[in-house]
N, C-alpha and C positions, 0 to 999 in steps of 0.2 A: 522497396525491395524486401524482399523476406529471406532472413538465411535457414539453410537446411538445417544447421547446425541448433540452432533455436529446438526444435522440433525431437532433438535425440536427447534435451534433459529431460523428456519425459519417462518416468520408468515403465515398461513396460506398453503391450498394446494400449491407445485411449482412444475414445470417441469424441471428436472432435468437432462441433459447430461452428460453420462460419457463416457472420454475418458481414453483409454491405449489399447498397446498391448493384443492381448490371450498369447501371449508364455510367460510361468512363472509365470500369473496371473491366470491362468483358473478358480480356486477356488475361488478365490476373487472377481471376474467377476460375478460368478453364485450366491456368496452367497450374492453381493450388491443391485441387484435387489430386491431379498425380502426382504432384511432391509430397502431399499428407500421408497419401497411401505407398510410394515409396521407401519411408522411413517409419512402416508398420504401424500407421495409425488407419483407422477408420473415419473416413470426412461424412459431412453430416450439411448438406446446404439446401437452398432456398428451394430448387427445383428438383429434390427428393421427394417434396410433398406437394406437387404440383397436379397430382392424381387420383387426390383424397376429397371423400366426401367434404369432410374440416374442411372449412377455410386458410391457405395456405399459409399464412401470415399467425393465425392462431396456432397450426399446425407445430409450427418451428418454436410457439412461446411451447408449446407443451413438449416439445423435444430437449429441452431442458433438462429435464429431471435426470436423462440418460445421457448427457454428455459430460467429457470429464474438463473438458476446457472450451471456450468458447474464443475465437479467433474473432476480429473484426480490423477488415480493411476496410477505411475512408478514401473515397475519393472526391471530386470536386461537388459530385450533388447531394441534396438533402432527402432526397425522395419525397413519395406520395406524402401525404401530413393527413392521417387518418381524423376523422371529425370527436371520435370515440376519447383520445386521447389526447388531441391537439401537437403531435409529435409523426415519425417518420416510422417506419418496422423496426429499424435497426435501432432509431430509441428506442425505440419499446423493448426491444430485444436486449439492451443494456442495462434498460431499469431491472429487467426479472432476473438477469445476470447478478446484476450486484445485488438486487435482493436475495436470493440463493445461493450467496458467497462461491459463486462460479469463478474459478480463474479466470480471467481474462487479460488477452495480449491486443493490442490494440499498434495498428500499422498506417500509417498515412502515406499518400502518394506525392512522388516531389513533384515540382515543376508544374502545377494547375492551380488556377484561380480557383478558390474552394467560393458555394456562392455565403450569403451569411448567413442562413441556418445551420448549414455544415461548420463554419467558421465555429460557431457557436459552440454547436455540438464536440466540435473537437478540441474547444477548452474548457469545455467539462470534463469529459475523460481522459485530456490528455495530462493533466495537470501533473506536475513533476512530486516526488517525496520532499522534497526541499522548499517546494512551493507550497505545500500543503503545512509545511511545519512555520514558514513566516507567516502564511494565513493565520493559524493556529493565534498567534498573539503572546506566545511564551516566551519565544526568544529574541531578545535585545533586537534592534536593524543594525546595530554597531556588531555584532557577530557573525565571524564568518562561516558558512553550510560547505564544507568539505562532500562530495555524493562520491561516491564509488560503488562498485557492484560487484558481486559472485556470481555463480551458479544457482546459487542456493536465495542471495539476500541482494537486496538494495538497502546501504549503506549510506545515512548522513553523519558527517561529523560535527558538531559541533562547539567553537573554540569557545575557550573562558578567559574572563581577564587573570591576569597573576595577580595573586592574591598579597596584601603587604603582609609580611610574615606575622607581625604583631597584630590584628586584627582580625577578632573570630570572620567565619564566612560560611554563609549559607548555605545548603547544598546545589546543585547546581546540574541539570541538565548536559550530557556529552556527548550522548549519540543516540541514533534513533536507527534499527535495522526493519526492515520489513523481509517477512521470510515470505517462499512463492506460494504456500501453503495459505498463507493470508495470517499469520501470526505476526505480531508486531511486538518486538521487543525495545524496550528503554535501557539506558545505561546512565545512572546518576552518581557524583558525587556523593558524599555524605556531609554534614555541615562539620568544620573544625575549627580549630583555634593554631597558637603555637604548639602545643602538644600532640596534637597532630588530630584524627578524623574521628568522632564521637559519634556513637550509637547512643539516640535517644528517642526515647520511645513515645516523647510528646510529639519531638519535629519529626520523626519517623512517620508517624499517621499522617502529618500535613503533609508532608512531602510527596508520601504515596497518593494519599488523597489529590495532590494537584495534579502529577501526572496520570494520574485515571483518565482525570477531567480534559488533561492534553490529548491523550490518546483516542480521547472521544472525538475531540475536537479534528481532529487529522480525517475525521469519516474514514477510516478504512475499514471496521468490525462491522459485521451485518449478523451476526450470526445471533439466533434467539438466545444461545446460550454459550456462555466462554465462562475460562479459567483462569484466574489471576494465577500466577507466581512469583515469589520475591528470594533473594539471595544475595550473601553477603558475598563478594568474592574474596574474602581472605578474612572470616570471622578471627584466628588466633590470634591475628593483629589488631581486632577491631577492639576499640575503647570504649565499654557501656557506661554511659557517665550524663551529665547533665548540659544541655549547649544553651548556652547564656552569651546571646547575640550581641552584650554590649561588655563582654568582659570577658581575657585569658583563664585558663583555669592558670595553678601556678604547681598542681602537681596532676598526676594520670595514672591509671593501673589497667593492665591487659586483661580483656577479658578474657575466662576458663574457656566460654565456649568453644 
């Protein structure tokens, strides 16, 4: 089912592709065109270019360039499995998607036997943020993935153990948001002792350095080129000082910054 409602966080007009099979969609095919265009988008589908010299299938990879979000409904078949590619349109139409950091929204239909290439296909893309972060290999199996969502983000939480107060602790992974725009933000501890949360500029570099490495891990970035940013959320409080993983400091001073 698709709700309307989906379709109005977009700002403004966008041009919109959608991809899937006819066989076992047909109704859903015919009836998503006028909801797109009812809620002031322009739809972009298979039998647009059904009339072009192009071959239709290439037609739609090079429609790409101009659309601002790319729709894909699954239903129970795999389609044609092109010799070129060893895959179906609408894979292929998902590879050049996520290669072109296209948004994509991705819908399944209930109640039908999918066959198994389709199975297949759809736990490839369907895969959850929470799933992709225990794949990752960062976080414990003993922790629990809290997911929540906005408008805006898909939201994992991730829990930590309490720390014994007397005993330095490492920094430590908490949340992982994904914004719709395809930016992926982290949320980390910093490592501390009793004295409380230490900015250091040795375990600073590893730390940021592992989560790169997590971020990578998670496959959501396609893009040739990105931005790192980092930020202290409350520098006046923060402690620039030395973290000695196997000992309390026994004094501490606020950093100016």
């Amino acid at each position: 089912m698709i709700n309307p409602r989906t379709y109005q966080s977009f700002v403004g007009p966008q041009h919109t592709q959608f991809h899937s099979v006819r066989k076992g969609l047909e109704e859903e095919r015919a009836a998503l065109r006028g909801l797109i265009r009812a809620v002031g988008h322009t739809p972009v589908l298979f039998e647009d270019f059904s009339a072009q010299t192009t071959p239709s299938r290439q037609a739609c990879l090079d429609a790409l360039d101009s659309a601002d979000v790319c729709i894909f409904l699954l239903g129970p078949s795999y389609g044609h499995v092109f010799p070129e590619t060893g895959q179906s349109a609408t894979h292929d139409e998902w590879v050049a998607a996520k290669t072109a950091g296209k948004p994509r929204w991705v819908y399944r239909k209930l109640g039908v036997t999918f066959e198994n290439a389709q199975q297949d296909f759809l736990d490839q893309v369907g895969t959850s943020l929470a799933d992709r972060i225990r794949r990752a290999g960062v976080v414990k199996n003993s922790a629990a993935l809290t997911s929540s969502s906005s408008r805006e983000h898909a939201i994992v939480g991730i829990s930590v153990a309490q720390p014994r107060f007397d005993a330095p602790q490492h920094g430590e992974l908490v949340e992982v948001r994904l914004h719709k725009s395809g930016q992926v933000s982290l949320r980390a501890t910093l490592p501390r002792d009793n004295m409380g949360s230490i900015l250091d500029q040795d375990a600073l570099s590893q730390q940021v350095t592992s989560l790169l490495r997590f971020s990578g891990a998670l496959d959501l970035i396609h893009n040739e080129r990105i931005v790192v940013a980092i930020g202290v959320s409350n520098p006046q409080m923060t402690q620039v000082d030395r973290f000695n993983p196997h000992q309390s400091r026994t004094r501490a001073y606020l950093s100016a910054c």
